[in-house]
Backbone as ProteinMPNN parsed JSONL, in Angstrom:
{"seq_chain_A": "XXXXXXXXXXXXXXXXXXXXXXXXXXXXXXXXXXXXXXXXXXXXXXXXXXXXXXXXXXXXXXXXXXXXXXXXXXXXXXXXXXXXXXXXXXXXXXXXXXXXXXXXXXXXXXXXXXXXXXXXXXXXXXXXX", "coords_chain_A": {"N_chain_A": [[214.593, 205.435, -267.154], [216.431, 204.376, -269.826], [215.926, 203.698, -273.253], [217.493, 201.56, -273.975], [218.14, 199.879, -272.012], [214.895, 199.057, -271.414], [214.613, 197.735, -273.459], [216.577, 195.762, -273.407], [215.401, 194.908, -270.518], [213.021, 194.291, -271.268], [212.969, 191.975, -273.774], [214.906, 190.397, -271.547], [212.456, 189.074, -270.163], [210.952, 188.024, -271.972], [212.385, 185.91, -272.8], [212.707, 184.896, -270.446], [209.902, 183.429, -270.012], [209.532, 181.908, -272.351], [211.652, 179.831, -271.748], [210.939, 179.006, -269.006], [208.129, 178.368, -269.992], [209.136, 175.749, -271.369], [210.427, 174.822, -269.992], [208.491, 173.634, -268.041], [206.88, 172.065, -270.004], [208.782, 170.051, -270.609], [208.72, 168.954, -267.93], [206.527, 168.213, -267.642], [205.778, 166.45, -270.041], [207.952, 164.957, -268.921], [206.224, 163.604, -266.679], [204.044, 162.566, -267.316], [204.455, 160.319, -269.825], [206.336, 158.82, -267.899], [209.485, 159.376, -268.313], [211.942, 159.635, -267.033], [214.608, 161.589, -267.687], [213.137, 163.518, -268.762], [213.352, 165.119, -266.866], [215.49, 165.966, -266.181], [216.554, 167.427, -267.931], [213.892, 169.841, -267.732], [214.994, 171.035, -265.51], [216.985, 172.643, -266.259], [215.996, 173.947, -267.989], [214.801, 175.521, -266.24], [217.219, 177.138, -264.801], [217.991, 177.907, -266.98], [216.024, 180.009, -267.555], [215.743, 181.86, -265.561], [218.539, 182.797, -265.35], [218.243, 184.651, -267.845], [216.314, 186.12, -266.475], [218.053, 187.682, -264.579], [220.14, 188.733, -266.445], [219.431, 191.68, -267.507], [220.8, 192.981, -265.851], [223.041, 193.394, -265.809], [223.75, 195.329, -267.188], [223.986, 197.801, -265.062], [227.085, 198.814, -264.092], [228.859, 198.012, -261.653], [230.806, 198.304, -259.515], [233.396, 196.299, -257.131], [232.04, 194.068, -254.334], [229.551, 194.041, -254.559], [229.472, 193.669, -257.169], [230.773, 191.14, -257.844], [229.018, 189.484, -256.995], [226.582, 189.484, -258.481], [228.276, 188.892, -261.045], [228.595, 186.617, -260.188], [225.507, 185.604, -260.172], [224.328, 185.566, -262.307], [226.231, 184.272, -263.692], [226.02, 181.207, -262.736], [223.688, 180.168, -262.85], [223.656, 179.782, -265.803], [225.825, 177.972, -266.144], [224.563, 175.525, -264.811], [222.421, 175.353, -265.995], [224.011, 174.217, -268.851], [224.506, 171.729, -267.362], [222.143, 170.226, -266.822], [221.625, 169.86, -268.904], [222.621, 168.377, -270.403], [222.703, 166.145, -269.263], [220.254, 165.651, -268.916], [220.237, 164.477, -271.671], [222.093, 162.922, -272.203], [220.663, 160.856, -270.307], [218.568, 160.791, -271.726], [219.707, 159.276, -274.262], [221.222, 157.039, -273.804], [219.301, 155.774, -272.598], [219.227, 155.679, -269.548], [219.122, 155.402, -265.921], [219.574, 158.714, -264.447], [221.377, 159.085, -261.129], [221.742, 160.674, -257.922], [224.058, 161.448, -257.081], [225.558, 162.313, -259.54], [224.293, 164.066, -260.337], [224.758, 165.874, -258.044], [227.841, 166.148, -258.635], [227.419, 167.58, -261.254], [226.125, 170.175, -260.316], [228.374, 170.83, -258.339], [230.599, 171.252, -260.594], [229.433, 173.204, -261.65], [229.307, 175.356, -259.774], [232.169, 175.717, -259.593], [233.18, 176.01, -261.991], [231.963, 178.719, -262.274], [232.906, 179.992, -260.466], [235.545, 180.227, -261.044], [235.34, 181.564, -263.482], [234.187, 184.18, -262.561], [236.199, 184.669, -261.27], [237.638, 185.8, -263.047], [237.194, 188.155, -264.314], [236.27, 191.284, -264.952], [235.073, 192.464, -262.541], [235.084, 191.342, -260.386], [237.877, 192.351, -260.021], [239.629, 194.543, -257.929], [238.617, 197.955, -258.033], [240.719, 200.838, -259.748], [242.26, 203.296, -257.773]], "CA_chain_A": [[215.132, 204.22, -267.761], [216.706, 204.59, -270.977], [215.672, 202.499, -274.656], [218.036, 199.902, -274.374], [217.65, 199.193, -270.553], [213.931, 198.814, -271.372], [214.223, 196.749, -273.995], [217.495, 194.196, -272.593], [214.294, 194.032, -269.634], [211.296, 193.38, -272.449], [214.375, 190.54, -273.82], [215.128, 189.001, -270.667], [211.315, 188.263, -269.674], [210.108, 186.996, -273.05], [213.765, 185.068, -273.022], [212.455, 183.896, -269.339], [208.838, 183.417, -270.282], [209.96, 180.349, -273.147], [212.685, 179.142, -270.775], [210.053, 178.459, -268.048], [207.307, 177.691, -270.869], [210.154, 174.946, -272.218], [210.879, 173.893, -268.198], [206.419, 172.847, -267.572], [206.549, 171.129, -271.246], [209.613, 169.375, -270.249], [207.932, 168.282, -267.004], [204.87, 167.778, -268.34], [206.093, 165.046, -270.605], [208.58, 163.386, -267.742], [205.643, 162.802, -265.727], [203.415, 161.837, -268.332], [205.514, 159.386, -270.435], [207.371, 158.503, -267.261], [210.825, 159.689, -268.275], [212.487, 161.103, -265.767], [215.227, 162.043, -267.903], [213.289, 164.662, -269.302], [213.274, 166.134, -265.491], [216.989, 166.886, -265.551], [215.978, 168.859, -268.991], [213.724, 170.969, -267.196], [215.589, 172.169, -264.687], [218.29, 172.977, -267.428], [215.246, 175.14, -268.576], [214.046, 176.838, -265.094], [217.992, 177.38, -264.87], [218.479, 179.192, -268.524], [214.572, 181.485, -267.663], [216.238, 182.193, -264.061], [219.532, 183.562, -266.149], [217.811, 185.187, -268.478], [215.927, 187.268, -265.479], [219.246, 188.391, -264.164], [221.055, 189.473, -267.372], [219.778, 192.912, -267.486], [221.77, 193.275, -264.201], [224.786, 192.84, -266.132], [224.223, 196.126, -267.839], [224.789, 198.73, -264.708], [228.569, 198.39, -264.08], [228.318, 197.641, -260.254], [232.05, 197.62, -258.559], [233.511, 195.587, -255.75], [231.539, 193.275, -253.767], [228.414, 193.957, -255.385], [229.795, 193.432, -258.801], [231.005, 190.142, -257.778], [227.304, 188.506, -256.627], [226.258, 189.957, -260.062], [228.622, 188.12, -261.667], [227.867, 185.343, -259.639], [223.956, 185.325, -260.418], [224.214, 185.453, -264.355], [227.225, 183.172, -264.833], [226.267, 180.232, -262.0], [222.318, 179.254, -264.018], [224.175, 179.3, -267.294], [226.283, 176.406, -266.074], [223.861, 174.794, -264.059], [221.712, 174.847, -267.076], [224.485, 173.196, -269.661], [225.121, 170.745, -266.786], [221.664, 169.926, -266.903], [221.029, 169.615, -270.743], [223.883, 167.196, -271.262], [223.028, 165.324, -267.915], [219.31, 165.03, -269.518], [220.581, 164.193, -272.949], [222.749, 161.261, -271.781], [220.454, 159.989, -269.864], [217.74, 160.254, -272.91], [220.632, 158.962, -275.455], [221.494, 155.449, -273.293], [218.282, 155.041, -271.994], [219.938, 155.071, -268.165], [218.749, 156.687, -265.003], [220.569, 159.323, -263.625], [221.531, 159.085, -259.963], [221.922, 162.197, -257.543], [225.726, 161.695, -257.371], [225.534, 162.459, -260.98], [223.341, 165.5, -260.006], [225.655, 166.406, -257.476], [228.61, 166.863, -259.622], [226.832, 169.005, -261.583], [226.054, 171.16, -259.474], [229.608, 171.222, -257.473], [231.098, 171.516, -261.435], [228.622, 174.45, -262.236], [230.112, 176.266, -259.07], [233.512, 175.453, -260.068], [233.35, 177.244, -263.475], [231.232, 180.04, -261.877], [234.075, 180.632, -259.405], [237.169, 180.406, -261.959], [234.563, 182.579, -264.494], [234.305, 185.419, -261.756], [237.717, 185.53, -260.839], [238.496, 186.261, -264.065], [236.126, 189.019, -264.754], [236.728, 192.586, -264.438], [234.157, 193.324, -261.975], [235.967, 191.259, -259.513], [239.351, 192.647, -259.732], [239.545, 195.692, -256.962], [239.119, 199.609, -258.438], [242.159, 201.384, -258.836], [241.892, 204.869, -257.674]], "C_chain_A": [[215.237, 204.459, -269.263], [216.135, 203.139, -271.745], [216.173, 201.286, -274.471], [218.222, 199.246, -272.91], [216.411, 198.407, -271.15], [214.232, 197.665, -272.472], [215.136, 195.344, -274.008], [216.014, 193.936, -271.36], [213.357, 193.248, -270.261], [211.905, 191.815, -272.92], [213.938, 189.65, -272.723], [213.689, 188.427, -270.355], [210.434, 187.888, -270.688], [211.228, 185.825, -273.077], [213.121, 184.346, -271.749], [211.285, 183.135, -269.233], [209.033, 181.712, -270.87], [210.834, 180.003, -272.313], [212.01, 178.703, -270.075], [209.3, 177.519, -268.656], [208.2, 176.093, -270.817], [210.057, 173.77, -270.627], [209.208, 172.96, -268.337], [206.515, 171.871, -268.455], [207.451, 169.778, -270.673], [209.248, 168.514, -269.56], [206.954, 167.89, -266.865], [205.32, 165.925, -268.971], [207.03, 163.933, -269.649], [207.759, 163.105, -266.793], [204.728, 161.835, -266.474], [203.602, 160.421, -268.677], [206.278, 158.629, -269.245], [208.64, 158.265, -267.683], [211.676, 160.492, -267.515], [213.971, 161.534, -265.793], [215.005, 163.496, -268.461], [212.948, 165.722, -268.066], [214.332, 166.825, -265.532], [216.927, 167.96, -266.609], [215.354, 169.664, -268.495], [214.067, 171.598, -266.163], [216.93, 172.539, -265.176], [217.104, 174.159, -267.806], [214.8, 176.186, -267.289], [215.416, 177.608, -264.774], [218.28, 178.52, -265.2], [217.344, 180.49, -268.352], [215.271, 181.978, -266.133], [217.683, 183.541, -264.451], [219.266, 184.746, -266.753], [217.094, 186.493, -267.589], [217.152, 188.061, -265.052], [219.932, 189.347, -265.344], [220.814, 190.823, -267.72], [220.425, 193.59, -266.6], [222.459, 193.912, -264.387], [224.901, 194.905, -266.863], [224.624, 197.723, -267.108], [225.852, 198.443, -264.231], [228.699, 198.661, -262.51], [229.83, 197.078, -259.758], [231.755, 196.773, -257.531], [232.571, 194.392, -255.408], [230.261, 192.867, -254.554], [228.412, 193.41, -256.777], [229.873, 191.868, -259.26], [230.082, 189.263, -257.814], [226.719, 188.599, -257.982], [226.253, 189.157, -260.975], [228.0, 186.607, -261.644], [226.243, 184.961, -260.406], [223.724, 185.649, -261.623], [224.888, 184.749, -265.082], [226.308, 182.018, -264.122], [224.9, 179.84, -262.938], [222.279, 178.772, -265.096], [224.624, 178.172, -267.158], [225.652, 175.613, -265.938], [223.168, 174.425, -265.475], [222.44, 173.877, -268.221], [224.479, 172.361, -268.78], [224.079, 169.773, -266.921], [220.831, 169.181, -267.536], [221.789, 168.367, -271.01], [223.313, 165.85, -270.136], [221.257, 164.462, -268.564], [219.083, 164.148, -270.686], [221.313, 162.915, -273.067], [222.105, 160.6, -271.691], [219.321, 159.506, -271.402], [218.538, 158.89, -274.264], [221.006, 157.401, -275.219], [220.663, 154.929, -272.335], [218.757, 154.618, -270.039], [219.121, 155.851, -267.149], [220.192, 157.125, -264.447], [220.951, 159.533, -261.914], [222.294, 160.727, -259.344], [223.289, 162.187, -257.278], [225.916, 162.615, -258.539], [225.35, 164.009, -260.977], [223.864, 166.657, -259.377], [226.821, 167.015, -258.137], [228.363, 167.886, -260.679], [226.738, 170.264, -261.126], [227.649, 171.955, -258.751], [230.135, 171.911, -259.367], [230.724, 172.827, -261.819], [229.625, 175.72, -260.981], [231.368, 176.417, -259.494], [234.012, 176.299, -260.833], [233.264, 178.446, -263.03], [232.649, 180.693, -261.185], [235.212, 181.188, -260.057], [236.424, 181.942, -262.915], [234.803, 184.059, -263.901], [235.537, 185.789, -261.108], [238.573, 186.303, -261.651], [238.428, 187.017, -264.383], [235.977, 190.267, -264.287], [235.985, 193.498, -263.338], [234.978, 192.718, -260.448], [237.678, 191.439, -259.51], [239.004, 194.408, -258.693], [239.523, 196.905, -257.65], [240.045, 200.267, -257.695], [242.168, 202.762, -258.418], [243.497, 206.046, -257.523]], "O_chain_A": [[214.223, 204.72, -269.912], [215.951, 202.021, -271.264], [215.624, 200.204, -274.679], [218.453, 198.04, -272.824], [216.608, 197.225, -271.433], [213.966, 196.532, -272.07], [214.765, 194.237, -274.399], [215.573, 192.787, -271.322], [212.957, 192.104, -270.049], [211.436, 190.744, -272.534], [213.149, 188.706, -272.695], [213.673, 187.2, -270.27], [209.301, 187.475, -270.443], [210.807, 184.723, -273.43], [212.954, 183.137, -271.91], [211.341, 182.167, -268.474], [208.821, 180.672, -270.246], [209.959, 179.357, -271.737], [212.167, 177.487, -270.183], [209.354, 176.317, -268.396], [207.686, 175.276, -270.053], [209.774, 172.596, -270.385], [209.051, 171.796, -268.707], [206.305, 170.734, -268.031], [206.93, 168.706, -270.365], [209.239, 167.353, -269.97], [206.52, 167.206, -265.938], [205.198, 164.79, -268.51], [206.966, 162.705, -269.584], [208.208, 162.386, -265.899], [204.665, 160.618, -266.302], [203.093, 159.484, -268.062], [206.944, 157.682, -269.665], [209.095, 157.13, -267.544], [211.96, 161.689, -267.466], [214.637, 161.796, -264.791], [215.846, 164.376, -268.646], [212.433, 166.832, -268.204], [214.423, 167.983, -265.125], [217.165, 169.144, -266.369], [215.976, 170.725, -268.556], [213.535, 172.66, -265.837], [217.881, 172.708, -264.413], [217.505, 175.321, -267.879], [214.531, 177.381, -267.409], [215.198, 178.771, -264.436], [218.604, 179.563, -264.632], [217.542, 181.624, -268.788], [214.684, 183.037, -265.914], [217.79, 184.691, -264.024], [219.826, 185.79, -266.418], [217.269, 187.663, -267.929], [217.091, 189.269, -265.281], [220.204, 190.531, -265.149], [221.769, 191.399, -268.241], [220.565, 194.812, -266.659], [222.8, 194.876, -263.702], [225.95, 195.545, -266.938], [225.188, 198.63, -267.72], [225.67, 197.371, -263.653], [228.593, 199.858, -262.245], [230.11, 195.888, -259.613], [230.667, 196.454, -257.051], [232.334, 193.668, -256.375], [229.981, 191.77, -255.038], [227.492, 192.826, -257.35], [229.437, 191.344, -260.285], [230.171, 188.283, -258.554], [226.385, 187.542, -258.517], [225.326, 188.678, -261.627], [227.381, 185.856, -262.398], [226.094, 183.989, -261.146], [222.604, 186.101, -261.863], [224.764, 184.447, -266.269], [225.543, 181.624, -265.002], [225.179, 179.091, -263.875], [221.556, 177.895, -265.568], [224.141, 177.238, -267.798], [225.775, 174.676, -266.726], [223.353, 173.329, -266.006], [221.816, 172.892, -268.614], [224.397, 171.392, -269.535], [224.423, 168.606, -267.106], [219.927, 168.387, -267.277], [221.464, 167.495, -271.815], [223.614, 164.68, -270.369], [221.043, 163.253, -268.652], [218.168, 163.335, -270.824], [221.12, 162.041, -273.912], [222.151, 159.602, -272.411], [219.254, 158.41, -271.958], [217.985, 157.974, -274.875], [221.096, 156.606, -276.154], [220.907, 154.053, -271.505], [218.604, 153.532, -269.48], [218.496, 156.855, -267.491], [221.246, 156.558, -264.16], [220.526, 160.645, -261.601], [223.001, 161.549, -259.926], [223.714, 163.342, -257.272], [226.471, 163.699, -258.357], [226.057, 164.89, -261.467], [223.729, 167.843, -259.678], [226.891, 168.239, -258.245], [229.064, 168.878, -260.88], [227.273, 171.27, -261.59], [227.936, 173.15, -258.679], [230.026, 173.135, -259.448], [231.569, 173.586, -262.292], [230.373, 176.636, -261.324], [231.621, 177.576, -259.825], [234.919, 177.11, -260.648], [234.154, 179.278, -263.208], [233.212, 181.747, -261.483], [235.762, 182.26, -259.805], [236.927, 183.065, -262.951], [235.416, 184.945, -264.497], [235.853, 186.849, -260.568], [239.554, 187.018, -261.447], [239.427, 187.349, -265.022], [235.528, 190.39, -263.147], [236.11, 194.711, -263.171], [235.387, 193.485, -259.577], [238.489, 190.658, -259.012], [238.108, 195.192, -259.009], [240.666, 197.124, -258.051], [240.34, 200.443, -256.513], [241.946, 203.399, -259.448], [243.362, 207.266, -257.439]]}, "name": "protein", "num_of_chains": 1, "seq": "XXXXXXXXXXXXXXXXXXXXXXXXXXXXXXXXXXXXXXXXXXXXXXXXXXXXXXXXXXXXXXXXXXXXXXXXXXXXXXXXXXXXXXXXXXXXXXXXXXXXXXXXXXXXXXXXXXXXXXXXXXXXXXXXX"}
């Protein structure tokens, strides 16, 4: 394992380490406090430390099929996670609860991107030989 493998791995699991850390605090205080807006925040954070595990993935260049799931599992937590931040941030901002419709779209939206993201993305286009 070369230098900069090792140290995109040392990265992603101090990067996943505070991302998790961030997720407990998060959930810590929405049970606490009873806000259970700051729930949809931490799973915007177990999301972004979930991401963050994957992204040294990104750095062997992994054709075809394989390349594609890849993609898949480093773009789809990123979304999930903005979907999550904004979805927590609302609800903190107008004092509302969020309902799992709400939750739902998220989620379907996060795929959405993920899908258009990886179609676009040179790992899923076929090698030409």
């Amino acid at each position: 394992m070369d230098s900069i493998q090792l140290g995109a791995s040392a990265l992603a699991i101090i990067s996943a380490a505070m991302a998790f850390a961030l997720a407990w605090l998060s959930w810590h205080f929405a049970t606490r406090r009873a806000v259970r807006a700051l729930r949809d925040v931490a799973l915007g954070w177990v999301a972004l430390g979930v991401a963050a595990l994957v992204r040294p993935l990104e750095i062997a260049a992994v054709p075809g099929i394989a390349g594609i799931l890849l993609d898949i599992a480093t773009t789809l937590p990123s979304f999930v996670h903005l979907g999550f931040m904004v979805l927590g941030a609302t609800a903190l901002l107008h004092d509302d609860e969020i309902g799992t419709r709400r939750r739902r779209d998220v989620l379907v939206s996060a795929t959405l991107a993920t899908a258009m993201t990886v179609a676009l993305s040179p790992a899923s286009r076929s090698p030409t030989s």
